[in-house]
C-alpha positions as CSV (number, residue, x, y, z in Angstrom):
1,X,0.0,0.0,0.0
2,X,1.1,3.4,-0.7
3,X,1.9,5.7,1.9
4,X,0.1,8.7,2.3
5,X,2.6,11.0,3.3
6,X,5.1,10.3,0.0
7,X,5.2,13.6,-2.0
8,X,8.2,12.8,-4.6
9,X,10.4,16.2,-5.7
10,X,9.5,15.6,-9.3
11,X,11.2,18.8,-10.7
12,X,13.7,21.5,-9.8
13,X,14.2,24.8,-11.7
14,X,16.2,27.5,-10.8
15,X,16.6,30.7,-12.7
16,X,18.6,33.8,-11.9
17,X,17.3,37.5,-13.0
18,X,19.4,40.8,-12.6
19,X,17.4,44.4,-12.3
20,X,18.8,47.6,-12.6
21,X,18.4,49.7,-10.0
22,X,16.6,52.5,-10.2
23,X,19.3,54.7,-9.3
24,X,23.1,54.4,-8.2
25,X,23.2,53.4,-4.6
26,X,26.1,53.2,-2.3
27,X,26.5,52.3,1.7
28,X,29.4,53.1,3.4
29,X,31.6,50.3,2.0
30,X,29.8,49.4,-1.0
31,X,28.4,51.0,-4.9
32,X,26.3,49.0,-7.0
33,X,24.0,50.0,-9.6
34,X,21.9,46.3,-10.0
35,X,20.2,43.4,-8.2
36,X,20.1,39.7,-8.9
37,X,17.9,37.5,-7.4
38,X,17.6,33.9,-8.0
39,X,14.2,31.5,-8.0
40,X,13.8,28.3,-7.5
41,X,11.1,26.3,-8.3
42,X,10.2,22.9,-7.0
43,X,7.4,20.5,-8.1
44,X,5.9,17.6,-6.3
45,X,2.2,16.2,-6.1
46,X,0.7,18.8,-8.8
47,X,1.8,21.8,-7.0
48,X,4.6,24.1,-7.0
49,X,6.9,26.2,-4.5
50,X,8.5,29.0,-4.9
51,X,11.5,30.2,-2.9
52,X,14.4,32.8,-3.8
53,X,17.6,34.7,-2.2
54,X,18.8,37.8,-3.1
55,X,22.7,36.5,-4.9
56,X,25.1,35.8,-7.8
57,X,24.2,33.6,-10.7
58,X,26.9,31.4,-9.6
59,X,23.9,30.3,-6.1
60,X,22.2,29.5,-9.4
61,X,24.7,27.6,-11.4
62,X,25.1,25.9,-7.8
63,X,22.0,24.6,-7.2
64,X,21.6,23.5,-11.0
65,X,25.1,21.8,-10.8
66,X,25.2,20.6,-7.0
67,X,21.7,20.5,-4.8
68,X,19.2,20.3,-7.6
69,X,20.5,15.9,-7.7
70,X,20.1,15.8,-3.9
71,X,16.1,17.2,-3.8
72,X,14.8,15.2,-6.8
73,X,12.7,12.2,-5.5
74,X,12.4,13.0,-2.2
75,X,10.0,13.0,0.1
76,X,9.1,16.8,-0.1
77,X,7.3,16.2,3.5
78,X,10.6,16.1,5.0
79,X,11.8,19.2,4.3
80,X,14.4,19.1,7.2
81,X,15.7,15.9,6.1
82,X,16.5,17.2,2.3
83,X,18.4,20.7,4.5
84,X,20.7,18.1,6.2
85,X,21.5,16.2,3.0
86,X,22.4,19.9,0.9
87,X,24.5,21.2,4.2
88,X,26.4,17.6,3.9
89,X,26.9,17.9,0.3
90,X,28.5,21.3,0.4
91,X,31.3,20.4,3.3
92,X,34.3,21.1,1.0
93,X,33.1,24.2,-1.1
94,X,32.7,26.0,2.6
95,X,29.0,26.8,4.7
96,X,29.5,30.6,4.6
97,X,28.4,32.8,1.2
98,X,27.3,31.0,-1.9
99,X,26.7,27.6,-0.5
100,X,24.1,28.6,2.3
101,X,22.1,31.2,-0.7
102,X,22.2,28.3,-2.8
103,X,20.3,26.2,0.2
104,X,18.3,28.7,1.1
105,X,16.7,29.4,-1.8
106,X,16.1,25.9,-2.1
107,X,14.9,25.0,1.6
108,X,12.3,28.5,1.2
109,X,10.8,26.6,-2.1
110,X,10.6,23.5,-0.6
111,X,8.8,24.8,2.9
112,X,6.6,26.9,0.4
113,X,5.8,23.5,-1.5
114,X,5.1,21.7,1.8
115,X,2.3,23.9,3.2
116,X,0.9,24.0,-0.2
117,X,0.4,20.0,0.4
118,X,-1.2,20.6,3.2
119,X,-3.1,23.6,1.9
120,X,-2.2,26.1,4.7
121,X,-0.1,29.6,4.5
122,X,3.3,29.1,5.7
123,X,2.6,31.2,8.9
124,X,0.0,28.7,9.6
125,X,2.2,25.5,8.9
126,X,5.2,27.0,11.1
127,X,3.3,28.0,14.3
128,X,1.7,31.8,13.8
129,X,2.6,33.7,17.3
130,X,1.9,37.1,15.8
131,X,-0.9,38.8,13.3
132,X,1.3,41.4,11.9
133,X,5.3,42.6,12.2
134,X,6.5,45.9,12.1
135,X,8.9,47.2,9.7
136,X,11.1,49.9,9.4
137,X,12.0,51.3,6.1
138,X,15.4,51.5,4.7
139,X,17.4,52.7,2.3
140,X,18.9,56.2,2.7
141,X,22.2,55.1,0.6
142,X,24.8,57.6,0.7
143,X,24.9,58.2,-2.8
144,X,21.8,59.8,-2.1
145,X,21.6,63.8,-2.4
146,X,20.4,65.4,1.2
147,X,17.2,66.2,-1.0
148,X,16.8,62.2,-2.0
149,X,17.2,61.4,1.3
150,X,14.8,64.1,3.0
151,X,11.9,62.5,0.3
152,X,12.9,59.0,0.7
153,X,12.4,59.1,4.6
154,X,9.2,61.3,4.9
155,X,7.5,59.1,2.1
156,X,7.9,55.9,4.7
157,X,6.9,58.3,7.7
158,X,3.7,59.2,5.4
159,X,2.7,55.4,4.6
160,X,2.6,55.1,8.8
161,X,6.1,53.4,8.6
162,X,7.4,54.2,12.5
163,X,11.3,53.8,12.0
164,X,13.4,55.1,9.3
165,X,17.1,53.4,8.8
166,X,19.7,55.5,6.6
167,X,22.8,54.6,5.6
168,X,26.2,55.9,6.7
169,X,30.1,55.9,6.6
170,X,30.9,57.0,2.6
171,X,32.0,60.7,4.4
172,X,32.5,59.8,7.7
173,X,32.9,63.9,8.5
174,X,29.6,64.6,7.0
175,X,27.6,61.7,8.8
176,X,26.3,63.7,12.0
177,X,25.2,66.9,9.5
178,X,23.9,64.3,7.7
179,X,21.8,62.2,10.4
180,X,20.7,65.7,12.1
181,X,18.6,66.4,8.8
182,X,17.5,63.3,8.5
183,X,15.9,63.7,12.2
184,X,14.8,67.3,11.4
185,X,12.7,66.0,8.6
186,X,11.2,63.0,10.0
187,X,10.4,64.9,13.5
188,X,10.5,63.5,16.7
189,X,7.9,61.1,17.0
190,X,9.5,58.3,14.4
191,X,12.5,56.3,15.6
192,X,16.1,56.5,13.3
193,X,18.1,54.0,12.5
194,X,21.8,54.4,11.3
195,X,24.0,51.4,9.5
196,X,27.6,51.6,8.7
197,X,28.2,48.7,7.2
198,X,31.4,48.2,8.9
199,X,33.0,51.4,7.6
200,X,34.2,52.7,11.1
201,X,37.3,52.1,12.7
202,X,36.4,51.4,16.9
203,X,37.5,54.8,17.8
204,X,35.2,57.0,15.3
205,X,32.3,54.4,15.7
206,X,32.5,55.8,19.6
207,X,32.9,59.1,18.5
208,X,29.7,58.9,15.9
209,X,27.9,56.7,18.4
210,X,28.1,60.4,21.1
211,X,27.4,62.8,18.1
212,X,24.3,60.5,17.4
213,X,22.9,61.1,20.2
214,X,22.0,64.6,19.7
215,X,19.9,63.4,16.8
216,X,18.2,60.5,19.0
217,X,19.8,57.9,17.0
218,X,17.9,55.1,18.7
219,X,19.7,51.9,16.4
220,X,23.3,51.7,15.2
221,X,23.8,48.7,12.7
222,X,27.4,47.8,12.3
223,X,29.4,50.2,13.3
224,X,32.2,48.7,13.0
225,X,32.7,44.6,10.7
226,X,30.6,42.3,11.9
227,X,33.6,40.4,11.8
228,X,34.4,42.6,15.1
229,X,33.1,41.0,17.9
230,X,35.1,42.5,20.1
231,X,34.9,46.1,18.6
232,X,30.7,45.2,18.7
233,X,30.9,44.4,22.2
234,X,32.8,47.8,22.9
235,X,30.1,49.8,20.8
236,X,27.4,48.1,22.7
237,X,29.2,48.4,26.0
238,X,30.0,52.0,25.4
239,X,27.2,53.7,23.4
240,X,24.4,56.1,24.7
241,X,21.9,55.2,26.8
242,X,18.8,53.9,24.5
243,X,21.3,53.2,21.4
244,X,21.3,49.4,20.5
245,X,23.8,47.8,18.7
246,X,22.5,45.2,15.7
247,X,24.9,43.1,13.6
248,X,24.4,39.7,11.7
249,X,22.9,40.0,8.2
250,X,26.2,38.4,7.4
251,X,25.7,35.3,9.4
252,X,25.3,32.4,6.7
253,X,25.0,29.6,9.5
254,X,24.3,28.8,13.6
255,X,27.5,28.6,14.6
256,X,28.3,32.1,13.2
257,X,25.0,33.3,15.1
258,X,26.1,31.4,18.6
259,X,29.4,33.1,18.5
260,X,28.1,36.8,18.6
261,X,25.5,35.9,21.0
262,X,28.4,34.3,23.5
263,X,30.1,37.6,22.6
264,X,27.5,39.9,24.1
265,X,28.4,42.0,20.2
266,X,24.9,43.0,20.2
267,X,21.3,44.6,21.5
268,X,19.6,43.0,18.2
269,X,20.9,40.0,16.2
270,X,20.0,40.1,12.1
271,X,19.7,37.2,10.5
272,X,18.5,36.7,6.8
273,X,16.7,33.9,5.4
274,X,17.8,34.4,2.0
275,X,21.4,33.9,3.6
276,X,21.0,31.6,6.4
277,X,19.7,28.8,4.8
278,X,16.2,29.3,4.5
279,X,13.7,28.5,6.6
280,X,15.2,26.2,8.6
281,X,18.5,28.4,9.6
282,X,15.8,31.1,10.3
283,X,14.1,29.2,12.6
284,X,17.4,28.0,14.3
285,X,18.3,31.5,15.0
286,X,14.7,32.4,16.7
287,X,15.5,29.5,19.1
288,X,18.8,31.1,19.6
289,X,17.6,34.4,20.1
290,X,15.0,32.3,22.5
291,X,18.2,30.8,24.5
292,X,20.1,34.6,24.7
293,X,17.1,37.1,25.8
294,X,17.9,39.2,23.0
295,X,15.3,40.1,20.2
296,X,16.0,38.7,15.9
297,X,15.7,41.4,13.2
298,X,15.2,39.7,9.5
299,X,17.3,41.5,7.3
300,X,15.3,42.2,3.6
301,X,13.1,39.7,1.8
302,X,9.9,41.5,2.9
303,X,7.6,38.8,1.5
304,X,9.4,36.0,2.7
305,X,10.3,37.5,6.4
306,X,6.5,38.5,7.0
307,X,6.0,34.7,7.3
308,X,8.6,34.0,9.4
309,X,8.3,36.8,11.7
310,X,4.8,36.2,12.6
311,X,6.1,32.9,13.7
312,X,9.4,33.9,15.4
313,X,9.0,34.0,18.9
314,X,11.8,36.9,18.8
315,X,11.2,38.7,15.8
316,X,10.8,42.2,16.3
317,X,10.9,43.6,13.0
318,X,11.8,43.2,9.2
319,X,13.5,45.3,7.3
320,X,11.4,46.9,4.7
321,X,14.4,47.5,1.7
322,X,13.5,49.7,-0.7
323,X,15.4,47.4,-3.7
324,X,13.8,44.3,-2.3
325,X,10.3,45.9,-2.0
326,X,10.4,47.2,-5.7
327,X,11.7,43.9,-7.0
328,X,9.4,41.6,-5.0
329,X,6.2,43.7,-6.9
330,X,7.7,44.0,-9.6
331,X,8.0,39.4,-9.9
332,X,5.8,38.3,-7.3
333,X,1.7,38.5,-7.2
334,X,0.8,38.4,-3.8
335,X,4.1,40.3,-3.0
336,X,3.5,41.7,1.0
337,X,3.0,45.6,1.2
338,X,3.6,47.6,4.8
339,X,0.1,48.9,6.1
340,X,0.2,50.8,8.8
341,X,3.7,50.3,9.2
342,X,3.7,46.6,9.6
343,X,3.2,43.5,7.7
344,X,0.8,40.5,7.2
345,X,1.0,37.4,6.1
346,X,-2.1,36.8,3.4
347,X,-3.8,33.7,5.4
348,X,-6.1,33.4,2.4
349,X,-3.1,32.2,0.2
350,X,-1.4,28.5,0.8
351,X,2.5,28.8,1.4
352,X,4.0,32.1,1.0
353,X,1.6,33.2,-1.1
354,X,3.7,34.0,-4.1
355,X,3.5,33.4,-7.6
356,X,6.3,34.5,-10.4
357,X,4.9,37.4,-12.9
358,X,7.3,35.0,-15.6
359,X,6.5,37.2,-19.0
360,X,6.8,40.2,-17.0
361,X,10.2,39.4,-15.5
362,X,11.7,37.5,-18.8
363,X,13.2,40.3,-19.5
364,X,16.0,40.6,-16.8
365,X,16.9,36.8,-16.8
366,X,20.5,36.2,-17.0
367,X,19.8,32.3,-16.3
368,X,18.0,29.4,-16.5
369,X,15.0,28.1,-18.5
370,X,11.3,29.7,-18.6
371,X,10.1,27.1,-16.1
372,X,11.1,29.5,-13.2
């Protein structure tokens, strides 16, 4: 007799698409001018999931070359299962960077595939502890004129959006000018956020972290590298009263997580499931959040962190990037939209609620076959 519960992986098709953006942006250690992200496509029993992550065509070529063999036939009810097999198979290429994009793009299809089975909305299937999550909006690159950046802030303040990130650290000299008129223009009322990206040495990161504080700086991402843990830990030690320190966007596994949580480096730990290995490495991180006292942050992916943060027991918000946003409508119906400053899941929608605009996206594909 059959079992029940056997859902084969019948098909696996990955595609990669880069976008332009839709102007130069810069942070304080980066310039880039485009945005790839790569889909993947699974197929088992009749339906299909959808997963991505924000990454190079090689996470593409990857998947096609290396994981797509592993997922094929299996049970797609053991989603957890296939995630241990793809983390095995990678050992010698290295966990951190491509490897755990190229899973995580593959782990978010296959979760979105397995509450599709069972005909529920991800948030559902995963333990919902929360209607909506806020957001705060970000973008405020410093290739941005002050005038950009005025309009770019009070147009998230006027969709009811109650924190504002901007980004710092291209002119380090010009950063508290800078933040002061980005506080002048919000008011008082909505919280700001400042992210560095690393650019600081420890020194100036304690002497921004002081001039901040005249502008109510409230969140100070990276100050100095992530890398840093003992420069985060002085920063978090040693900043203003009311200023947290968040790192961890760059974390690609747990172990990477554990280590800055055992190094008291931050107020807020970031994690991205577009990075971390999907799903799963998001929902390892909650329960290490859980362990620490200390609250999760997802980093981008709106649409796909509006799921998971509903069921995180310590999400407190998700980043609402302004690349990510525009991308996300631009290829996904049912793409999440902030209201009111936060986001919810659509329960009326199985999985994550997503489906690929393909002949309206064609366009920008630099990989892959029309499938996905």
């Amino acid at each position: 007799m059959a079992d029940p519960w056997e859902f084969p992986v019948e098909r696996l098709d990955v595609s990669a698409f880069t976008v332009p953006t839709s102007t130069p942006e810069a942070d304080g250690t980066l310039a880039w001018n485009e945005t790839t992200i790569v889909i993947v496509n699974v197929g088992a029993a009749g339906l299909r999931g959808l997963g991505y992550s924000y990454a190079d065509v090689a996470t593409a070529k990857l998947i096609d070359h290396t994981l797509k063999k592993i997922v094929l036939n299996k049970n797609a009810a053991f989603v957890r299962a296939i995630w241990s097999e793809m983390v095995h198979a990678i050992r010698n290429l290295g966990r951190p960077g491509i490897s755990s994009m190229a899973i995580a793009a593959v782990d978010n299809a296959l979760w979105d595939l397995y509450a599709q089975i069972l005909q529920t909305p991800l948030v559902t299937l995963l333990g919902q502890v929360r209607e909506t999550i806020p957001v705060y909006g970000s973008g405020g690159f410093t290739s941005y004129s002050d005038e950009e950046l005025r309009c770019q802030l009070q147009g998230w303040v006027a969709e009811g959006i109650g924190a504002v990130k901007m980004k710092i650290g291209s002119q380090p000299e010009a950063d508290p000018d800078r933040v002061k008129s980005a506080r002048k223009s919000i008011g008082e009322a909505v919280k700001l956020f400042v992210d560095a990206n690393g650019a600081y040495s420890r020194k100036q990161a304690l002497e921004k972290a002081e001039q901040f504080r005249d502008s109510d700086v409230s969140w100070f991402e990276e100050p100095v590298s992530a890398d840093d843990l003992e420069g985060l830990r002085l920063l978090r030690d040693r900043a203003p009263a009311g200023m947290e320190i968040a790192a961890g966007e760059y974390g690609y596994d747990s172990y990477y997580f554990r280590r800055m949580l055992e190094a008291g480096a931050v107020d807020v730990l970031q994690a991205d499931a577009t990075r971390c290995a999907g799903v799963t490495g998001f929902l390892q991180t909650d329960a290490l959040c859980q362990g620490f006292g200390l609250p999760l942050s997802a980093h981008t992916a709106p649409s796909l962190h509006a799921h998971l943060c509903c069921a995180a027991l310590s999400a407190r918000n998700v980043e609402y990037f302004y690349d990510h946003v525009r991308i996300e409508q631009m290829f996904f119906e049912g793409a999440r939209r902030a209201e009111q400053g936060a986001l919810r899941p659509d329960l009326s929608r199985w999985g994550l609620g997503l489906e690929l605009k393909t002949s309206d996206v064609e366009k920008y594909k630099v990989y892959g076959n029309s499938a996905a």
